[in-house]
N, CA, C and O atoms as CSV, one atom per row, in Angstrom:
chain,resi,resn,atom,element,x,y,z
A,1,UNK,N,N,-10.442,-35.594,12.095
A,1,UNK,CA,C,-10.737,-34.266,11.583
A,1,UNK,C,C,-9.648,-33.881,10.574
A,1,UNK,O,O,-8.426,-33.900,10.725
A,2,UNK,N,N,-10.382,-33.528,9.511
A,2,UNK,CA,C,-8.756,-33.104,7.876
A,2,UNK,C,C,-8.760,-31.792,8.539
A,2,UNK,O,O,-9.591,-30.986,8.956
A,3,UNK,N,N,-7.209,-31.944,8.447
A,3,UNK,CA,C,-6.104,-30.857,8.597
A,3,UNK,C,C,-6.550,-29.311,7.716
A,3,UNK,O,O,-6.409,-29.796,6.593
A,4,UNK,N,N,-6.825,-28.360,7.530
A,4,UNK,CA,C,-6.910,-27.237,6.921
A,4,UNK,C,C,-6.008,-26.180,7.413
A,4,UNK,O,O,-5.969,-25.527,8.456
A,5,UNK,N,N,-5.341,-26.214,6.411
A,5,UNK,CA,C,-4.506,-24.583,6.015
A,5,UNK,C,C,-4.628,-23.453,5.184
A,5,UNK,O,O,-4.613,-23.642,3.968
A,6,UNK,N,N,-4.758,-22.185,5.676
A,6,UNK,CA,C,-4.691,-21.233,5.217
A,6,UNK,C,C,-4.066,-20.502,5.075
A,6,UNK,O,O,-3.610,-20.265,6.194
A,7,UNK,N,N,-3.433,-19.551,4.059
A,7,UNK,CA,C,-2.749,-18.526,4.323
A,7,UNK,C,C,-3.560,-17.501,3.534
A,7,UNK,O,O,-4.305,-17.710,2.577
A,8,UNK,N,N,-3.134,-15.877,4.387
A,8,UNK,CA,C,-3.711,-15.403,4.132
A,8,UNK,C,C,-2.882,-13.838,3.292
A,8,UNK,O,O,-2.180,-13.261,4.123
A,9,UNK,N,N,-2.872,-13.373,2.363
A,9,UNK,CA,C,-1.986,-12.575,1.958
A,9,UNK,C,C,-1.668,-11.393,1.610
A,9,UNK,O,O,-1.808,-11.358,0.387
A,10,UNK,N,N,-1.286,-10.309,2.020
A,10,UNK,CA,C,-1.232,-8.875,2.376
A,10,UNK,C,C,-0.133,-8.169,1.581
A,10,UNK,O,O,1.037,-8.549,1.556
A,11,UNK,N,N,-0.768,-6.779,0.736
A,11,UNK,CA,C,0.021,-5.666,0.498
A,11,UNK,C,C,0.247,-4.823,0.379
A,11,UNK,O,O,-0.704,-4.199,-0.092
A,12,UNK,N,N,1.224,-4.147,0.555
A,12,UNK,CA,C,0.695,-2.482,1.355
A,12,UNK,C,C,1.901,-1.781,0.767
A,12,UNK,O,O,2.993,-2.345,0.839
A,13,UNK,N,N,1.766,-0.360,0.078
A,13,UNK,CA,C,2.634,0.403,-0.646
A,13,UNK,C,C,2.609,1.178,0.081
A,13,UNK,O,O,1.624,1.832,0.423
A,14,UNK,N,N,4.209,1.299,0.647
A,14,UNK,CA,C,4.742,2.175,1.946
A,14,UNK,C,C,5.383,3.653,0.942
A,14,UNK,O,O,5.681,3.795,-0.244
A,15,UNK,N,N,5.382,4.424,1.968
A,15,UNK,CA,C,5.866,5.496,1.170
A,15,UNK,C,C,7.253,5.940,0.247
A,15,UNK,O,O,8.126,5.077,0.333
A,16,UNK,N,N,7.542,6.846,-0.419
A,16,UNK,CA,C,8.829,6.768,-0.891
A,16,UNK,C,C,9.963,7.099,0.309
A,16,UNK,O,O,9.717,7.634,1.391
A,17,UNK,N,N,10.887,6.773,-0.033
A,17,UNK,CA,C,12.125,6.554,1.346
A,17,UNK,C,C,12.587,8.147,0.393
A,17,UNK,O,O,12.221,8.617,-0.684
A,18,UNK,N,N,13.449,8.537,1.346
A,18,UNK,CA,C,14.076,10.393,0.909
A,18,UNK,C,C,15.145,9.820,-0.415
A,18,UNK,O,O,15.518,10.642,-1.252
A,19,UNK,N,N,15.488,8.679,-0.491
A,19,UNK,CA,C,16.465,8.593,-1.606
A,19,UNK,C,C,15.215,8.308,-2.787
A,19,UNK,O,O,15.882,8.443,-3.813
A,20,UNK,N,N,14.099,8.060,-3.155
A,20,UNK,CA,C,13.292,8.066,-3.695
A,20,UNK,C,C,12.909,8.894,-4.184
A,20,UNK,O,O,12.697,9.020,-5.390
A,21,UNK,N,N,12.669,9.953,-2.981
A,21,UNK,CA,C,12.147,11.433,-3.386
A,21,UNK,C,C,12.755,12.385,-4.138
A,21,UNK,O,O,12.149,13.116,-4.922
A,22,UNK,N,N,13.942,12.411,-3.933
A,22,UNK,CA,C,15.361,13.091,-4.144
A,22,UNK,C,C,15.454,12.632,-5.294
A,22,UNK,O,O,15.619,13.641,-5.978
A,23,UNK,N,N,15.459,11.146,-6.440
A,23,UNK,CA,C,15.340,10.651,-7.424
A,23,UNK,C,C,14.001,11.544,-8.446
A,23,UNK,O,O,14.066,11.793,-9.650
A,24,UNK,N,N,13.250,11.763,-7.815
A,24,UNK,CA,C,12.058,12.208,-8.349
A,24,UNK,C,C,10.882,10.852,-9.054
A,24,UNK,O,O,9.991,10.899,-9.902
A,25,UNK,N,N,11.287,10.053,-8.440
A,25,UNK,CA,C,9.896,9.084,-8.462
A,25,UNK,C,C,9.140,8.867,-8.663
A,25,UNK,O,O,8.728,8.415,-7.594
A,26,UNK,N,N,8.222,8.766,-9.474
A,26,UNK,CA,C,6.542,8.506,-10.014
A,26,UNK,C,C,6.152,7.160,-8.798
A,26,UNK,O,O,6.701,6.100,-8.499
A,27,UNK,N,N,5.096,7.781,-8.407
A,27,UNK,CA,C,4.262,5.798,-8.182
A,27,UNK,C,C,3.389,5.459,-9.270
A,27,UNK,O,O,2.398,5.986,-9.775
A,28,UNK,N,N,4.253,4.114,-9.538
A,28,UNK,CA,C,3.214,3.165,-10.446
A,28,UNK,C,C,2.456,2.566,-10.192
A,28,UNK,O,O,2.136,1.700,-11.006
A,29,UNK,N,N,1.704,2.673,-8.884
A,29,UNK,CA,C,0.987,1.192,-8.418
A,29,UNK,C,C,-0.312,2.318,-7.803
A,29,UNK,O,O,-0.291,3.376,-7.173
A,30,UNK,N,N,-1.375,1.451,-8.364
A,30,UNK,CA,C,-2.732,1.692,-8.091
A,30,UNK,C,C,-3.463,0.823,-6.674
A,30,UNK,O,O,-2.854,-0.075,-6.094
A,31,UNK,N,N,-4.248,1.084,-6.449
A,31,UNK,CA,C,-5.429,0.037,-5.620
A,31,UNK,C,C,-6.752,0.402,-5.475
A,31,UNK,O,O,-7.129,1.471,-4.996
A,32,UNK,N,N,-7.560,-0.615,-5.951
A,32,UNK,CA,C,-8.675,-0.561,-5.606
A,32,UNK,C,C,-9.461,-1.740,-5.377
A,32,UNK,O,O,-9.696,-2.705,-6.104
A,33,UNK,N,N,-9.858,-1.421,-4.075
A,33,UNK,CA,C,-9.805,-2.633,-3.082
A,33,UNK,C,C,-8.820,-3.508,-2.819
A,33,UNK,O,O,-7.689,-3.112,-2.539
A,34,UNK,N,N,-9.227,-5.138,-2.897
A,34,UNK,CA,C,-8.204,-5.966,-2.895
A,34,UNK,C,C,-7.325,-5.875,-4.267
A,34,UNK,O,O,-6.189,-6.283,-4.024
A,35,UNK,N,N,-7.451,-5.534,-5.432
A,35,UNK,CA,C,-6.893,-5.621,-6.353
A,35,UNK,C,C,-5.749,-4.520,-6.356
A,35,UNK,O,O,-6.112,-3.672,-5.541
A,36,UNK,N,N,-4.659,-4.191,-6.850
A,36,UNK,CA,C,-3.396,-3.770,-7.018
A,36,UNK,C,C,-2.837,-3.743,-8.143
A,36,UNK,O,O,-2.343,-4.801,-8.534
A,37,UNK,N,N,-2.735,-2.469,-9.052
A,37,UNK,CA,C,-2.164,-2.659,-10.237
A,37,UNK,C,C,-0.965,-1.939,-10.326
A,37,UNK,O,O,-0.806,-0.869,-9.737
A,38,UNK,N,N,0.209,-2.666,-11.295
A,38,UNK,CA,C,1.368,-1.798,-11.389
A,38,UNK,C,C,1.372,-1.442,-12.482
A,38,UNK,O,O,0.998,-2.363,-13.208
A,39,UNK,N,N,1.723,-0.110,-13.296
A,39,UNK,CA,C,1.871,-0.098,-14.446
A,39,UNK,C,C,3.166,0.284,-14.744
A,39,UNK,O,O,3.900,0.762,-13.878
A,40,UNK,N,N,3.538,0.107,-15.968
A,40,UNK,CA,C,4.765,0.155,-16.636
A,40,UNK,C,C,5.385,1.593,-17.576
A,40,UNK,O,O,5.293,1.697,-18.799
A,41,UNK,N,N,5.829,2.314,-16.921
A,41,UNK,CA,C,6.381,4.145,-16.904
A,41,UNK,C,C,6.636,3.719,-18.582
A,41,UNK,O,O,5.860,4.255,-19.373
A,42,UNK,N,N,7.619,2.841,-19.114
A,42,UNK,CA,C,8.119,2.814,-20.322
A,42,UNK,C,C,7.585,2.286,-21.379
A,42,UNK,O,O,8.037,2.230,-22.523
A,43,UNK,N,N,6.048,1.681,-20.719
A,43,UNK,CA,C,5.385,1.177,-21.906
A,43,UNK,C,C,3.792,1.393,-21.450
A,43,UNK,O,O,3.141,0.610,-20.758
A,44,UNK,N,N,3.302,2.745,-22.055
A,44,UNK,CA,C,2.217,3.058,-21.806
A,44,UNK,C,C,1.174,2.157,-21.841
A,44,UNK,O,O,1.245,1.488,-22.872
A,45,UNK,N,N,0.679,2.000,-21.475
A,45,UNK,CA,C,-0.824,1.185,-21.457
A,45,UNK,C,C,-0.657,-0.564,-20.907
A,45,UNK,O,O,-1.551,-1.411,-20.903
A,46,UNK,N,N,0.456,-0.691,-20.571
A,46,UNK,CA,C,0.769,-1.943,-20.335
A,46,UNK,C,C,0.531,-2.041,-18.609
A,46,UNK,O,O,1.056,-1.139,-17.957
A,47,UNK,N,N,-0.143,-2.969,-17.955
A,47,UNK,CA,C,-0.517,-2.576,-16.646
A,47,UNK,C,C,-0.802,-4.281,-16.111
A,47,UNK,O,O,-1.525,-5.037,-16.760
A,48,UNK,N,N,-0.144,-4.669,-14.915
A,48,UNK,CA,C,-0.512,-5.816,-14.288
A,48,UNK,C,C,-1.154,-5.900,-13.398
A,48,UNK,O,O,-0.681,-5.319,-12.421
A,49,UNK,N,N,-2.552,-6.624,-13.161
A,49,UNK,CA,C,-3.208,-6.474,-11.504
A,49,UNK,C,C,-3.042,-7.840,-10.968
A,49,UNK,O,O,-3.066,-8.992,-11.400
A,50,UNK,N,N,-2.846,-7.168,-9.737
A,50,UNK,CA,C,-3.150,-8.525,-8.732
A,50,UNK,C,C,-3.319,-8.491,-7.483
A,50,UNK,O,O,-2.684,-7.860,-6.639
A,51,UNK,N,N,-4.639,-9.538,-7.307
A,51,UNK,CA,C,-5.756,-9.372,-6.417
A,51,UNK,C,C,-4.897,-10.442,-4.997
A,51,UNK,O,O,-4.310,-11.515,-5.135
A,52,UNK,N,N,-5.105,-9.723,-3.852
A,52,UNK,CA,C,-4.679,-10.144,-2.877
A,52,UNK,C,C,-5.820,-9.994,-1.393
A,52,UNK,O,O,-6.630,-9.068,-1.383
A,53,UNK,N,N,-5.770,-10.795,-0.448
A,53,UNK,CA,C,-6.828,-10.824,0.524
A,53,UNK,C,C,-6.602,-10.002,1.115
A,53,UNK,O,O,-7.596,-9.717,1.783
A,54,UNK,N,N,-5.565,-9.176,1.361
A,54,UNK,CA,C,-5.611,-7.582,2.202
A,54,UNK,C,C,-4.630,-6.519,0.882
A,54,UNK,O,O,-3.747,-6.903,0.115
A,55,UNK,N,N,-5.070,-5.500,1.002
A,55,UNK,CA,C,-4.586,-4.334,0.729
A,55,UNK,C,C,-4.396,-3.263,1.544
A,55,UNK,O,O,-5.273,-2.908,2.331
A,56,UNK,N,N,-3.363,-2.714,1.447
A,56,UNK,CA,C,-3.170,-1.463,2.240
A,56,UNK,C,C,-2.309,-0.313,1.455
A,56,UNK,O,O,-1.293,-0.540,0.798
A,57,UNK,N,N,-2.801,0.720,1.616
A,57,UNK,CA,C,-2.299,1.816,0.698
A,57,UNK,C,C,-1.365,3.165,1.864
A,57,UNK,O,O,-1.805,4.155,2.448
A,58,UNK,N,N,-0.226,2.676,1.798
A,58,UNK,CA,C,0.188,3.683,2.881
A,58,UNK,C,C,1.454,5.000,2.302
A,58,UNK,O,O,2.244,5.687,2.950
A,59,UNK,N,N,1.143,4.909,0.721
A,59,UNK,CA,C,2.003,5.715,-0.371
A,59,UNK,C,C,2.090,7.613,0.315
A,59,UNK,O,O,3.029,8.308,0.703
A,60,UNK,N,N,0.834,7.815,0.196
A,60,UNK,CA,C,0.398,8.977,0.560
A,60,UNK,C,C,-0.722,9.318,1.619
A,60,UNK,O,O,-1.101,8.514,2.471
A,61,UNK,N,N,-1.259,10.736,1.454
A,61,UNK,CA,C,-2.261,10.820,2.540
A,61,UNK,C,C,-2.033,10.782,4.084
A,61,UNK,O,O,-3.010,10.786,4.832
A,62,UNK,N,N,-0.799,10.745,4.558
A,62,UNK,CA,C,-0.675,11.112,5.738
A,62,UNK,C,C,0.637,12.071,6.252
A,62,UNK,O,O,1.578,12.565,5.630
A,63,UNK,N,N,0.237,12.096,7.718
A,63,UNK,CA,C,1.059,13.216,8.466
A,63,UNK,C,C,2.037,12.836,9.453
A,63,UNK,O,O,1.909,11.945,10.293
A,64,UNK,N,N,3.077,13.632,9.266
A,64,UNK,CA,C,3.793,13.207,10.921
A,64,UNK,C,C,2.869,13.748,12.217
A,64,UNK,O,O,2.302,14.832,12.084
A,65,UNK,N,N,2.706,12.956,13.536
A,65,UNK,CA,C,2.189,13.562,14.520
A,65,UNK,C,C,2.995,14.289,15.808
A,65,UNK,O,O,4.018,14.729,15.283
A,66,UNK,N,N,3.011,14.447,16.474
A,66,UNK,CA,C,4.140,14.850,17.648
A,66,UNK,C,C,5.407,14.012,18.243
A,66,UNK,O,O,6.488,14.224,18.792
A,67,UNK,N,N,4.590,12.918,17.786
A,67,UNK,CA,C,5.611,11.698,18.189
A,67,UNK,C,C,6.952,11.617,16.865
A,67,UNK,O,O,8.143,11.320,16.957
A,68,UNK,N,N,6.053,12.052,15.615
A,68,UNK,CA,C,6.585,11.920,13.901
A,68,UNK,C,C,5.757,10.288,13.510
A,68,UNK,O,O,5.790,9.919,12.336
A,69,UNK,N,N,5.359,9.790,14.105
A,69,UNK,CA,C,4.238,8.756,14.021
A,69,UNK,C,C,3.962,8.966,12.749
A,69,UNK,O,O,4.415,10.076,12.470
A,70,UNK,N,N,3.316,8.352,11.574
A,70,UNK,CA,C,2.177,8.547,10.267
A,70,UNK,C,C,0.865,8.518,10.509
A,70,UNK,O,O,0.233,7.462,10.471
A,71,UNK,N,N,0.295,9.729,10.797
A,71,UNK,CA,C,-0.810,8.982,10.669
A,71,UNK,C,C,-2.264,9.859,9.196
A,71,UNK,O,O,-2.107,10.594,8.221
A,72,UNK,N,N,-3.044,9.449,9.607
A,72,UNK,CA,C,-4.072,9.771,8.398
A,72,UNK,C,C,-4.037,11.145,8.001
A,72,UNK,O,O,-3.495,11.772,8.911
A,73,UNK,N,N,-4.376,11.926,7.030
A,73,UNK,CA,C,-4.370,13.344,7.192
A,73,UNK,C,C,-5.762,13.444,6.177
A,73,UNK,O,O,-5.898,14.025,5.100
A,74,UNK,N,N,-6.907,12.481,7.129
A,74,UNK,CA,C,-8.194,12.876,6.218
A,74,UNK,C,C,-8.402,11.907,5.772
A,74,UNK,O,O,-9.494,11.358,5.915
A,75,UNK,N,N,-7.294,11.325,5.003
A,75,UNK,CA,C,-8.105,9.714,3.407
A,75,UNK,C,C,-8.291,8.621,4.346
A,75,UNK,O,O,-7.452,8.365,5.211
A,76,UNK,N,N,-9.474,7.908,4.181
A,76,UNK,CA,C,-10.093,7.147,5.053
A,76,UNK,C,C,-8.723,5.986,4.115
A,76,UNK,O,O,-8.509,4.988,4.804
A,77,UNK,N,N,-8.314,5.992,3.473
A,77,UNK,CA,C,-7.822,4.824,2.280
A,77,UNK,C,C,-6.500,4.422,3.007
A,77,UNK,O,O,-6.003,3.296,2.980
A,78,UNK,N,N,-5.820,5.920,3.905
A,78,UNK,CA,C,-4.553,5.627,4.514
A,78,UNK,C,C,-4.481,4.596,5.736
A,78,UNK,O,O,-5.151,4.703,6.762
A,79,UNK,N,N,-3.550,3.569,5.457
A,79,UNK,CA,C,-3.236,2.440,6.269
A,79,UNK,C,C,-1.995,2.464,6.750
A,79,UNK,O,O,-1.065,1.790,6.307
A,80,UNK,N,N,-1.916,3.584,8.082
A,80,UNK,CA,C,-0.841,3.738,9.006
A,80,UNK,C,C,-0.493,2.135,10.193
A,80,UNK,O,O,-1.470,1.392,10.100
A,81,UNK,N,N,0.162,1.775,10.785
A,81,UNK,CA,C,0.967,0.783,11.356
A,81,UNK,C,C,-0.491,0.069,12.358
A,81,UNK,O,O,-0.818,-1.115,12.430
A,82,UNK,N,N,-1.185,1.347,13.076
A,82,UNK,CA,C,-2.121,0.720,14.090
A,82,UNK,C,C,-3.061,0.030,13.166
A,82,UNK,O,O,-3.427,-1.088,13.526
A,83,UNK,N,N,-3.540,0.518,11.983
A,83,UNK,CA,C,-4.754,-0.319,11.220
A,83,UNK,C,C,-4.192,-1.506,10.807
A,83,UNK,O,O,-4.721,-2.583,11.085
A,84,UNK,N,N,-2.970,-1.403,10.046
A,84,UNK,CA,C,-2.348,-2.960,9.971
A,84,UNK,C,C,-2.729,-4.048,11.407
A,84,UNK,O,O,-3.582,-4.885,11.704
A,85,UNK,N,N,-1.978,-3.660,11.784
A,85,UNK,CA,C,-2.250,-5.346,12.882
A,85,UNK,C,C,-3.308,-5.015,13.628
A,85,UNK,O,O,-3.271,-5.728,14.631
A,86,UNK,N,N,-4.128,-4.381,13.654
A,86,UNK,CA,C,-5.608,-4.416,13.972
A,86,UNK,C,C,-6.244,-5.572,13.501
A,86,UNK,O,O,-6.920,-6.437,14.058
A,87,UNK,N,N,-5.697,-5.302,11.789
A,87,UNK,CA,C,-6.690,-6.279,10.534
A,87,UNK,C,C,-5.868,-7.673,10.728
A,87,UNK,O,O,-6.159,-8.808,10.350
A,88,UNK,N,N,-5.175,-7.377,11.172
A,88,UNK,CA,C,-4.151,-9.397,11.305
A,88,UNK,C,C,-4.715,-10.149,12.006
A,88,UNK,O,O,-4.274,-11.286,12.174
């Protein structure tokens, strides 16, 4: 029986950290679906995508809960910690 390997490859834009925020930060990075684009703040219109077998968008769209947990606040799009390794 031939040997088969797979890998499979995941990415997920976590939120800004408080030294981020405090910087005043733009996000450059898009998603839709598997695809992921970054674009470039200093050169308008210039934009790279790349398509990966999981996406996860965990930038915005959610809440602290009682615990301070993240979780959804509504956007079906938000990918808090339990949906991650659900999908693994």
């Amino acid at each position: 029986m031939p040997n088969v390997d797979s890998v499979k490859v995941a990415v997920r834009v976590r939120p800004f950290s408080q030294r981020e925020k405090d910087a005043g930060s733009k996000c450059v990075i898009s998603m839709n679906s598997n695809s992921t684009s970054i674009y470039d703040p200093r050169n308008p219109g210039h934009t790279k995508t790349f398509t990966f077998d999981l996406a996860y968008w965990s930038h915005s769209g959610f809440l602290k809960d009682e615990n301070g947990m993240l979780v959804s606040a509504g956007s079906n799009s938000y990918a808090g910690q339990v949906r991650l390794y659900s999908k693994s």
